[in-house]
C-alpha positions in Angstrom: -17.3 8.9 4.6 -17.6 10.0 8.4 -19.8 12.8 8.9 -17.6 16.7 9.2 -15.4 14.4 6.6 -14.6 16.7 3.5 -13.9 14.9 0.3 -10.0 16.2 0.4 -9.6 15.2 4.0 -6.5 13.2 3.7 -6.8 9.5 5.0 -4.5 7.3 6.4 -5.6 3.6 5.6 -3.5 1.3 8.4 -3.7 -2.3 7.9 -3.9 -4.5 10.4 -1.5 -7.5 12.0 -1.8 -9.8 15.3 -3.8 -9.0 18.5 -2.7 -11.1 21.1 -4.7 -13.7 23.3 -5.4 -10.9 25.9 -6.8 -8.6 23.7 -4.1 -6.5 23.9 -2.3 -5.5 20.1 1.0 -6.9 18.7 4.0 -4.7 18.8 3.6 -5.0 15.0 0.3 -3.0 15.6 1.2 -0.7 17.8 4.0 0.4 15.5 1.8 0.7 12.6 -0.4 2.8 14.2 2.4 4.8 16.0 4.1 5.2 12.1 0.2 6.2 11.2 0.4 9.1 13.6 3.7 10.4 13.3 2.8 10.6 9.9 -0.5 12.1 10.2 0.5 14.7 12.8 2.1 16.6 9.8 -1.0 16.7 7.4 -3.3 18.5 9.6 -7.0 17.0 10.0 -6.5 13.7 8.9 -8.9 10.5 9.0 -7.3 7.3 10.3 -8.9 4.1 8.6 -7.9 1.3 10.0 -9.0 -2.2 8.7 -8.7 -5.7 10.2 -11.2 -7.9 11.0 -11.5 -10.6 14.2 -8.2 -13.1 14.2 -7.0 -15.8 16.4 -7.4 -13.3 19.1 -9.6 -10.9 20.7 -11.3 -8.1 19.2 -11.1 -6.8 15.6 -7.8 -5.5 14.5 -9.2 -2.7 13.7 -11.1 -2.3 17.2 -8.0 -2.6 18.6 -6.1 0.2 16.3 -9.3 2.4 17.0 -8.7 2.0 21.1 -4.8 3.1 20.3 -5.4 6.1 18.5 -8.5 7.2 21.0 -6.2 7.1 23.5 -3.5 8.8 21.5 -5.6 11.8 21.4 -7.5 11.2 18.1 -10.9 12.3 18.2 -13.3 9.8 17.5 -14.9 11.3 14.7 -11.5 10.8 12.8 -11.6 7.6 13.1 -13.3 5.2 10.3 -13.5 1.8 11.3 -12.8 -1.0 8.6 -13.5 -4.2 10.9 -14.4 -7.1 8.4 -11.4 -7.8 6.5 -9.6 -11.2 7.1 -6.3 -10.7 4.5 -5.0 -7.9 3.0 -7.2 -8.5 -0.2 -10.4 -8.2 1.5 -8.9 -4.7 3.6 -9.0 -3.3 0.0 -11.8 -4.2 -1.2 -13.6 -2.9 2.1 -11.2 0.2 1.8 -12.2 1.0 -2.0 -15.7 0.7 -1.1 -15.3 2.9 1.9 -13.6 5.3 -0.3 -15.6 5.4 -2.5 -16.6 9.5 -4.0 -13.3 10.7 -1.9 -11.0 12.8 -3.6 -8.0 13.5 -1.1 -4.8 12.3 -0.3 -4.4 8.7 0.7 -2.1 7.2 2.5 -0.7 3.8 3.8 0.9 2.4 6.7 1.7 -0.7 7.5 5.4 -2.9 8.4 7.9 -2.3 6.1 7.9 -5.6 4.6 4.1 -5.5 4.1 3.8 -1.6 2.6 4.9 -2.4 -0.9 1.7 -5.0 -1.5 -0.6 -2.5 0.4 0.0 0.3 -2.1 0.2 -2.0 -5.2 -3.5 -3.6 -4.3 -5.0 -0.1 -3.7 -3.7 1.3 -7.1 -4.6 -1.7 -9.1 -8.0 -1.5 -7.2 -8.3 2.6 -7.8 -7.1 4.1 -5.0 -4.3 6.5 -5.7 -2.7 5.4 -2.7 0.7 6.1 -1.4 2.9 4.8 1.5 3.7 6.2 4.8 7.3 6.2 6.4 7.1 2.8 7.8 8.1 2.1 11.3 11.8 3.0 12.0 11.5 -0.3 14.3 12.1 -3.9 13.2 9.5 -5.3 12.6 10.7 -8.7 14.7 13.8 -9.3 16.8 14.8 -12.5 15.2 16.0 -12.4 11.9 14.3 -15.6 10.9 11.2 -13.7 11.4 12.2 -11.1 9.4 13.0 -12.8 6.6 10.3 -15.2 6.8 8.0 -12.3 6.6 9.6 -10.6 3.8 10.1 -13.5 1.7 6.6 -14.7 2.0 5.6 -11.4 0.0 7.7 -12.5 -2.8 4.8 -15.2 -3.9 2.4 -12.8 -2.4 2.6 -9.1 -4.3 2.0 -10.8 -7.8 -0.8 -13.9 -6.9 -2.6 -10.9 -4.6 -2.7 -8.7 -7.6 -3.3 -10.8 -10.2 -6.7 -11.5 -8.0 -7.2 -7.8 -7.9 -7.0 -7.4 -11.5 -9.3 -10.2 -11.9 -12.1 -8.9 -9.1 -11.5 -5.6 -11.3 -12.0 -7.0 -14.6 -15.3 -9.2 -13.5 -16.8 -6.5 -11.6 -16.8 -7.8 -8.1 -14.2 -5.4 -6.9 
């Protein structure tokens, strides 16, 4: 846990999506992390965790969430980088380890179409997570997009936690 980090510090996990070829994040990013800090501004000292590791793109998502909230006023200190993860499996494994011994609130924040999958991994993996208001934005223009993004987590919620419960159950969670 960061250091000044109390075990009931409430922590808001925020899983990553797309930094462009300039380095610069995604609009899908910067509305996760701007959904992460409305939310956050109401629970007091909070932590922000983002995870993400290097994409197509850039720097580490998480990097790049890190830069957003530093220069939306978060202190450094409150922030706990997760910058390995390639999928949303390996954020929570990273995440559970990272966790690890903490006994406060956590929270998630991610798209809308993405949220339900995030809290359902980090339950079946231990952590009593639950979600954040997801961004009141679309989370693409097109509706194509939308629905390619929201039907792709129909195969995806029950093969990515079947794999959870298997990690779990052969001890390489």
């Amino acid at each position: 846990m960061p250091a000044g980090m109390s075990k009931a510090t409430p922590v808001i996990v925020i899983f990553g999506a797309a930094v462009r070829p300039d380095g610069q994040p995604s609009a899908t990013l910067r509305r996760r992390v701007a959904a992460a800090r409305a939310f956050g501004a109401g629970l007091g000292r909070v932590v922000y965790l983002p995870t993400g590791g290097v994409g197509r793109f850039g720097a580490a998502e998480a990097e790049v969430m890190a830069g957003l909230l530093r220069a939306d006023g978060v202190d450094a200190g409150d922030i706990w980088v997760e910058a390995t993860a390639h999928d949303t499996v390996s954020s929570v494994r990273a995440v559970r380890r990272m966790l690890a011994g903490h006994g406060g609130a956590v929270f998630v924040a991610s798209s809308a179409y993405h949220l339900v999958r995030c809290v359902v991994l980090l339950r079946l993996a231990g952590v009593r997570a639950r979600a954040c208001p997801p961004p009141a934005a679309l989370a693409a223009a097109g509706w194509r997009k939308r629905w390619w993004w929201r039907l792709r987590e129909v195969p995806a919620l029950p093969w990515d936690a079947a794999f959870v419960v298997w990690l779990r159950l052969v001890g390489r969670l």
